[in-house]
C-alpha positions as CSV (number, residue, x, y, z in Angstrom):
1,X,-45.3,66.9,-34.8
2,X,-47.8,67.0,-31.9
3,X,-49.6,69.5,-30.3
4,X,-51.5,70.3,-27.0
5,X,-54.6,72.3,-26.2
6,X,-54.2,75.1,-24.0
7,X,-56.9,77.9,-23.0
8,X,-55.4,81.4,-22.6
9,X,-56.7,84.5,-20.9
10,X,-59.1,85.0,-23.7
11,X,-60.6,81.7,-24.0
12,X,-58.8,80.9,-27.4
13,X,-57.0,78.0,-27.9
14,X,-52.9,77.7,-28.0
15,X,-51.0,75.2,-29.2
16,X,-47.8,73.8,-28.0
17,X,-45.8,73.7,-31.5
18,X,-43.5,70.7,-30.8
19,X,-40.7,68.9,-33.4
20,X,-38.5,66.4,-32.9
21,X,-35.7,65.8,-34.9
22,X,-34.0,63.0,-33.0
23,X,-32.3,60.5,-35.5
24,X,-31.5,57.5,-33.7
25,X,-28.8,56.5,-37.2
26,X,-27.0,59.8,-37.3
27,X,-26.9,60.2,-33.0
28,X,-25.1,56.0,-33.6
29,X,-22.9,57.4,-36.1
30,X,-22.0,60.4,-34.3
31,X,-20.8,58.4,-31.5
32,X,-18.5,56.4,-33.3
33,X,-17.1,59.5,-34.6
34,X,-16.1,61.1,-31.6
35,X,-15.3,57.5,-30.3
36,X,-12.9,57.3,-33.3
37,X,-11.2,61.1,-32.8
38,X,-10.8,60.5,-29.1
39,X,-9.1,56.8,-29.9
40,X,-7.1,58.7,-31.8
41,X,-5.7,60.6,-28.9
42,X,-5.6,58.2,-26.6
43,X,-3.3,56.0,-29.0
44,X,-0.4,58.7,-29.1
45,X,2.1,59.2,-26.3
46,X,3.1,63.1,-25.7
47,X,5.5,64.8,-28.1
48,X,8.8,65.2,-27.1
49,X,11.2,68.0,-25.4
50,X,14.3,68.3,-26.8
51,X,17.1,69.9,-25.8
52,X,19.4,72.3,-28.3
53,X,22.9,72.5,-27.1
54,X,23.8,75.9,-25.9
55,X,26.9,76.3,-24.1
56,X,27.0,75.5,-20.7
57,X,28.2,78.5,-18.9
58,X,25.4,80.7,-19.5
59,X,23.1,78.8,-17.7
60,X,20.2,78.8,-20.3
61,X,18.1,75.5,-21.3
62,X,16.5,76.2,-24.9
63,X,13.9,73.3,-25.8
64,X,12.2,72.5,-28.8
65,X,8.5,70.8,-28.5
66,X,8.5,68.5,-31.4
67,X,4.8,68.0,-32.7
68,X,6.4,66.6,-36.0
69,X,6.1,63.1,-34.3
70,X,2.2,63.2,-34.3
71,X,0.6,60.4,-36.6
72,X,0.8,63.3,-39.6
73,X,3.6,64.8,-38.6
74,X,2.8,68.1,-37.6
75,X,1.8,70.2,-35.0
76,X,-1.8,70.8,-36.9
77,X,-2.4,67.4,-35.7
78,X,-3.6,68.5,-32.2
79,X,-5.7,71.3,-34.1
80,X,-7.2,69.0,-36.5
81,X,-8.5,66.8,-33.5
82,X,-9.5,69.2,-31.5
83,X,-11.5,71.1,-34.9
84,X,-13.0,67.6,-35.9
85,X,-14.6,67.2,-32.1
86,X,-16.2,70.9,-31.8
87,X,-17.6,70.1,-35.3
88,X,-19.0,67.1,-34.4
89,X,-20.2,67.8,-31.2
90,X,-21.8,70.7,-32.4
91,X,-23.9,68.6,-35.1
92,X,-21.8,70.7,-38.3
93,X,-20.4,67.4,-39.6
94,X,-22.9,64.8,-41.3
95,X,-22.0,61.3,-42.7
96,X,-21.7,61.5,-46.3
97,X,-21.2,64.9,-46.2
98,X,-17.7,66.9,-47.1
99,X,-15.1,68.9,-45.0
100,X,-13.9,71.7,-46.7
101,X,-10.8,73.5,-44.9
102,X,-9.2,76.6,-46.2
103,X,-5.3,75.6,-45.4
104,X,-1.7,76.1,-46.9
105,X,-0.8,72.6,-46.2
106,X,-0.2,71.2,-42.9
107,X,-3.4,71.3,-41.4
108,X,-5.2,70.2,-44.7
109,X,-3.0,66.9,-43.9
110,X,-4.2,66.4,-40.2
111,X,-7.9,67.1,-41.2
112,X,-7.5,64.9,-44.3
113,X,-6.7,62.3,-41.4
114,X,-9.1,62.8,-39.1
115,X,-11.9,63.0,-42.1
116,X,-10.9,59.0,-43.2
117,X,-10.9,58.1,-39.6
118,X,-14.6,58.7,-39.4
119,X,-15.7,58.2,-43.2
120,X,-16.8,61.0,-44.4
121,X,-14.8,63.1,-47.7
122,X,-12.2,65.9,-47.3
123,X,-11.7,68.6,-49.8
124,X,-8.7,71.3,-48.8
125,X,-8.5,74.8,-50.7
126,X,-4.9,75.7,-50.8
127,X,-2.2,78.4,-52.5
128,X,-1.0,76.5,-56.1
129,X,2.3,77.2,-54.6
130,X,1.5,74.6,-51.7
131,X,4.3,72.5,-51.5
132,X,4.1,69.2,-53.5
133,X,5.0,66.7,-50.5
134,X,2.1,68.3,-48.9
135,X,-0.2,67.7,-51.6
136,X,1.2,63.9,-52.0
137,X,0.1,63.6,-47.9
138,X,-3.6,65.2,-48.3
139,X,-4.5,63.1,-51.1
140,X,-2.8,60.0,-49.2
141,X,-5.3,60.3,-46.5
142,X,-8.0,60.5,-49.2
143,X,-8.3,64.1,-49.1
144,X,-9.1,66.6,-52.5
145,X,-6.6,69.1,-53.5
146,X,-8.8,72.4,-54.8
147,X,-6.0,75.0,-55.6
148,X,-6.3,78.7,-55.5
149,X,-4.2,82.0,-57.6
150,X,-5.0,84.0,-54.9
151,X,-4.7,82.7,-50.9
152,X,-7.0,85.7,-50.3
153,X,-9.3,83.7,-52.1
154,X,-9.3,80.4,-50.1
155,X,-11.8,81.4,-47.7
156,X,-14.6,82.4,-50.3
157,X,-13.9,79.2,-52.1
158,X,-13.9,77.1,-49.1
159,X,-17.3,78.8,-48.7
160,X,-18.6,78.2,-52.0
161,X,-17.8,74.5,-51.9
162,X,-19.6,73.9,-48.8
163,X,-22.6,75.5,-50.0
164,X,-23.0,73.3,-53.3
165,X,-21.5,70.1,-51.6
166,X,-23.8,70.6,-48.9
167,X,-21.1,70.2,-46.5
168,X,-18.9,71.9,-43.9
169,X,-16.5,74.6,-44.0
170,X,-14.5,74.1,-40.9
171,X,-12.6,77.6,-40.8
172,X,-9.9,77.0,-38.6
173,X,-9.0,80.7,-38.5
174,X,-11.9,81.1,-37.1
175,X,-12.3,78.6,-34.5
176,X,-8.8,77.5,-33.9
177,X,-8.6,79.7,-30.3
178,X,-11.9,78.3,-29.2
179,X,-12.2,74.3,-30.3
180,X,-9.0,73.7,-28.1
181,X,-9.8,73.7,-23.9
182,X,-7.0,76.6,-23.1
183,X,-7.7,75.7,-19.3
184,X,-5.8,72.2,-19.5
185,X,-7.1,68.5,-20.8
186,X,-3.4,67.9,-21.9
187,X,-3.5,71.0,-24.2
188,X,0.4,71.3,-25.6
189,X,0.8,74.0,-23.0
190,X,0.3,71.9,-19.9
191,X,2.2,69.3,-22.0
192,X,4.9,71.6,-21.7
193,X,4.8,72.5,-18.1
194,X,4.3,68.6,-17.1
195,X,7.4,67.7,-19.2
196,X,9.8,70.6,-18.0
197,X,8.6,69.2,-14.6
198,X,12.0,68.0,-13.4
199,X,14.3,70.8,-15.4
200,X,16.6,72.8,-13.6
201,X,14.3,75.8,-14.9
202,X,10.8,74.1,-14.6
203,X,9.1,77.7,-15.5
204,X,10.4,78.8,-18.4
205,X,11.3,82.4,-19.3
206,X,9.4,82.6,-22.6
207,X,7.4,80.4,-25.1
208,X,8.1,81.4,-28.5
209,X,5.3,80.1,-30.5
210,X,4.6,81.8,-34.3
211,X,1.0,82.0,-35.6
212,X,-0.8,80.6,-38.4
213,X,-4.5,80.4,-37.8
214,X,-3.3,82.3,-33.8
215,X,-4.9,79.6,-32.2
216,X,-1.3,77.5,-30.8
217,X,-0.7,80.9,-29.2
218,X,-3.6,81.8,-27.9
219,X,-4.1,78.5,-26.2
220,X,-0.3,79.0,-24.5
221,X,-1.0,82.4,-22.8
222,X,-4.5,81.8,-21.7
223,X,-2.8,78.7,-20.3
224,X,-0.1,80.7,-18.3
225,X,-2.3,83.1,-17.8
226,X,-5.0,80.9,-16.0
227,X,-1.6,79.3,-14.3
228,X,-0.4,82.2,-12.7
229,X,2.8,81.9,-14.3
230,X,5.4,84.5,-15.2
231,X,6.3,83.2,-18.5
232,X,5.8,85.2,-21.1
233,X,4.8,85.1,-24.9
234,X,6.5,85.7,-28.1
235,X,5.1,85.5,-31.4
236,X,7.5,85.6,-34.0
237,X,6.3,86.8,-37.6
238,X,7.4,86.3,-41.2
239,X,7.9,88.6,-44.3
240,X,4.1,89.7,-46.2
241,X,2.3,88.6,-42.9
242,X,0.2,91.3,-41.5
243,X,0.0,89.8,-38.0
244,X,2.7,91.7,-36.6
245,X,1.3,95.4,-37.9
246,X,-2.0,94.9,-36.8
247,X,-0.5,93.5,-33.3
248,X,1.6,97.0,-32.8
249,X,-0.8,99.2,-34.1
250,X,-3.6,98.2,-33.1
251,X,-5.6,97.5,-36.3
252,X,-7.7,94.8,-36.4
253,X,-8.2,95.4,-40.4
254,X,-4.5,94.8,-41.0
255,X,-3.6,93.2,-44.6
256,X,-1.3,92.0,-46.9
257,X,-1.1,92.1,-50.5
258,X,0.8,89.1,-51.0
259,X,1.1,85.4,-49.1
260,X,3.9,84.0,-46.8
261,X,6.8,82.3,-48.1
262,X,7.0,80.2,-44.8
263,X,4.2,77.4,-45.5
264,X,1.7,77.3,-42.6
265,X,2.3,80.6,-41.0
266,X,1.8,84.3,-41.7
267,X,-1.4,85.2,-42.8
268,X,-2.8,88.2,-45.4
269,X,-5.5,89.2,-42.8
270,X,-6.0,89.4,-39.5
271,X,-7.5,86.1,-38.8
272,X,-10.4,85.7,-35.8
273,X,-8.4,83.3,-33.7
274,X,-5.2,85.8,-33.6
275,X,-5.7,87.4,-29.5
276,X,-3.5,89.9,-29.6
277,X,-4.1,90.7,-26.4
278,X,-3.0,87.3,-25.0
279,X,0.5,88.1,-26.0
280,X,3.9,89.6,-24.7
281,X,6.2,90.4,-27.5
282,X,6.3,89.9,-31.5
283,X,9.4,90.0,-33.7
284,X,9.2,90.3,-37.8
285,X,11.4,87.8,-39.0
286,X,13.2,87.9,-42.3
287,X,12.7,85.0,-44.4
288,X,16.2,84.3,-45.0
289,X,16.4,84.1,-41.3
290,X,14.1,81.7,-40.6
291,X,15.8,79.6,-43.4
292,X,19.1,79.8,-42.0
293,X,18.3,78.9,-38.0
294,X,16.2,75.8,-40.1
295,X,19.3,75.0,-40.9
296,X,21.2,75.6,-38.4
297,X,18.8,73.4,-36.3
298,X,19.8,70.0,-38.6
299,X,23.6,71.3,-37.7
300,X,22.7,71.5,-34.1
301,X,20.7,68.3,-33.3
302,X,20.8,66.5,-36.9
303,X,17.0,67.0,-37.6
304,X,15.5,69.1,-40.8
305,X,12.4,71.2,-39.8
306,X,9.9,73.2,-42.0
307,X,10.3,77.1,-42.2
308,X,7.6,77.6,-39.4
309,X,10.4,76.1,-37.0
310,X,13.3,78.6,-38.2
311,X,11.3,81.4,-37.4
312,X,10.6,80.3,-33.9
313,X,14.0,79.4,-33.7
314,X,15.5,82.6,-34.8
315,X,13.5,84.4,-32.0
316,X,14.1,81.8,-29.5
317,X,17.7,82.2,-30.2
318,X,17.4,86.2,-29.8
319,X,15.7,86.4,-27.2
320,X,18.4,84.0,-25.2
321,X,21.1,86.8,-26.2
322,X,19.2,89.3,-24.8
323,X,19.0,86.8,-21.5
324,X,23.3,86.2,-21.6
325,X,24.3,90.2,-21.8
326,X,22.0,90.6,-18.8
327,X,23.2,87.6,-17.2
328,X,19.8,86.2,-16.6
329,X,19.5,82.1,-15.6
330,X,16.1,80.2,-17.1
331,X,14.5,78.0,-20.1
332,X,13.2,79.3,-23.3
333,X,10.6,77.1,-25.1
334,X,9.6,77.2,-29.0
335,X,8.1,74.9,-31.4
336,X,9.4,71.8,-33.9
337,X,6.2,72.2,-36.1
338,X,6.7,69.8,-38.4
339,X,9.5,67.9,-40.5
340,X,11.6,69.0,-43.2
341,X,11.5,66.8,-45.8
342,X,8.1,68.7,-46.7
343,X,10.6,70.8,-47.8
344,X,13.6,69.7,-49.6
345,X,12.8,71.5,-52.8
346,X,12.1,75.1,-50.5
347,X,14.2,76.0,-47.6
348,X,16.5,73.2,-47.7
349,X,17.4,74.0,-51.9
350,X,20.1,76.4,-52.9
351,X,17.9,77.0,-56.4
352,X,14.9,78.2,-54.5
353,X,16.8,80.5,-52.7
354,X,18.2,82.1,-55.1
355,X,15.1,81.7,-57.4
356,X,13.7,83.4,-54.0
357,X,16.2,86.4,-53.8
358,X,17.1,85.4,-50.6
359,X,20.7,85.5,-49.3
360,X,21.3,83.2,-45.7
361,X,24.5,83.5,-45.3
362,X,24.4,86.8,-42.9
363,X,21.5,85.2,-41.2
364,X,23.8,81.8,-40.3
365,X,26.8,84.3,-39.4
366,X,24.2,85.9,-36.7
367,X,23.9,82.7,-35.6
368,X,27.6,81.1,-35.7
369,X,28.5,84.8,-33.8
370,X,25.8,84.2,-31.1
371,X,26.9,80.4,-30.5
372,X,30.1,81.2,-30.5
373,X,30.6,84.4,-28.5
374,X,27.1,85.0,-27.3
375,X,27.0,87.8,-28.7
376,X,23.6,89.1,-30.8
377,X,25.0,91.3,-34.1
378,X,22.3,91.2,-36.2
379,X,23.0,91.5,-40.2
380,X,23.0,94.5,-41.6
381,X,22.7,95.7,-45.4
């Protein structure tokens, strides 16, 4: 610390308090960290655009981004790096130090990643009924499963931990909608817009795109937004998720008593980087629903996806009924979050669904009716 002699108005000296904190070890290792996240990046091509057949004559293109081929196989991937950066750059992550992240799974596996890439521990605080796969994943990247009863409970937890590890919390419900540029710097919305380029319907008609943390979402519209494009937003819901009752009343304080069933979205509060105002339409999506058009999917183009993806799906697919009986032309976009075989003993076993309570079987005949006839007759007690 130095200081410097000054004579004020009054004749009394004043000091100039000055302290430097510069550490020429940390500022070294801090470069290499970002170096080593932005590598990352740089290393992976785009994710593809795939096309689900539809039949020809209605004149509607229906593509599915698929983030499932990122290095951990999920769209949580782009989060995780985008999360890792604002924390680093904004001097919250220290060598030596842990990450904590509250997460059901998916993300815990992309920030358990990015954690090993620069050296420093990873501890997630997940539901006990996080799938096991996922589990196997996070501690394959040299992450720490800490398991909660309660996922109302992850967030304390996850601030607990940081405060007697001495480490970071990294929230991602928080600071999902803000650590990602929304303006462009290949954010998975321009992604989009580059790829469908040379498409016969280059602007699409709507983005489906169902929320976890919000921040996917909120990233898409402000994109199109900032664009000036007349695409518009849907964010589909699932069962015990209050996103969709705080979005259509208005209440920022919605809640739920009880977690999702579909792992990585749905969420028992309204979470920070949820904009409701950013979006055009929501749809509450049965469970069962989502299950059967994740099924329906692997019939379609011979792929298994995680729940997340059915319920995008489902709404995709409802929305493009709405688009035949009008006899409206154009391209729908929604989301491959993540691959299925995180999932085999879930949405893809007959056991668990009954175990479950949940009946698919009107759900797949929505969806045989639609493909067939294009006609929308949606299942009914």
């Amino acid at each position: 610390m130095s200081t410097t002699g000054n004579t004020g108005r009054t004749g009394a000296t004043v000091t100039t308090v000055d302290v430097d904190r510069s550490d020429a070890d940390y500022r070294a290792w801090l470069k290499e960290a970002v170096r080593k996240v932005q590598a990352d990046a740089n290393r992976s091509a785009d994710t593809h655009l795939l096309r689900f057949p539809l039949p020809e004559a209605w004149g509607i293109d229906l593509y599915l981004k698929d983030e499932s081929t990122h290095p951990t196989g999920s769209l949580k991937h782009r989060l995780a790096r985008s999360l890792f950066l604002y924390a680093l750059c904004n001097g919250w992550v220290r060598p030596g130090r842990p990450v904590i992240e509250a997460s059901s799974g998916s993300t815990a596996v992309s920030e358990a990643y990015f954690a090993k890439l620069i050296g420093v521990p990873f501890i997630a605080v997940m539901p006990r009924t996080t799938s096991p796969e996922k589990c196997r994943l996070i501690e394959f990247h040299g992450g720490e499963c800490h398991f909660v009863d309660d996922p109302m409970k992850m967030y304390e937890a996850s601030a607990e931990l940081a405060a007697r590890t001495g480490g970071h919390y990294m929230d991602q419900f928080t600071y999902a909608e803000r650590a990602t540029d929304w303006r462009g710097n290949n954010n998975i919305a321009e992604s989009m817009y580059q790829q469908l380029r040379l498409e016969r319907y280059p602007e699409p008609a709507w983005i489906v795109a169902t929320a976890g943390t919000g921040g996917t979402s909120a990233t898409i519209a402000r994109y199109v937004h900032y664009m000036q494009h007349d695409t518009r937003i849907c964010v589909p819901d699932p069962e015990n998720s209050c996103f969709f009752d705080g979005w259509t009343l208005g209440d920022p304080h919605a809640s739920s008593d009880c977690g999702s069933r579909i792992e990585g979205i749905g969420r028992p509060r309204m979470e920070p980087s949820f904009v409701p105002g950013a979006i055009d339409r929501m749809m509450k999506v049965p469970d069962a629903a989502s299950v059967a058009a994740c099924r329906a999917l692997e019939h379609a183009i011979g792929r298994k996806a995680g729940g997340s993806t059915g319920t995008g799906l489902w709404s995709a697919l409802k929305i493009i009924s709405e688009m035949v009986a009008e006899g409206r032309t154009g391209s729908v976009v929604t989301l491959l979050c993540d691959p299925g075989d995180r999932y085999l003993d879930k949405y893809y076993s007959d056991d668990w669904l009954a175990a479950q309570g949940l009946d698919i079987a009107p759900y797949a005949k929505t969806l045989d009716t639609l493909m067939t006839t294009g006609v929308w007759r949606e299942p009914t007690a």
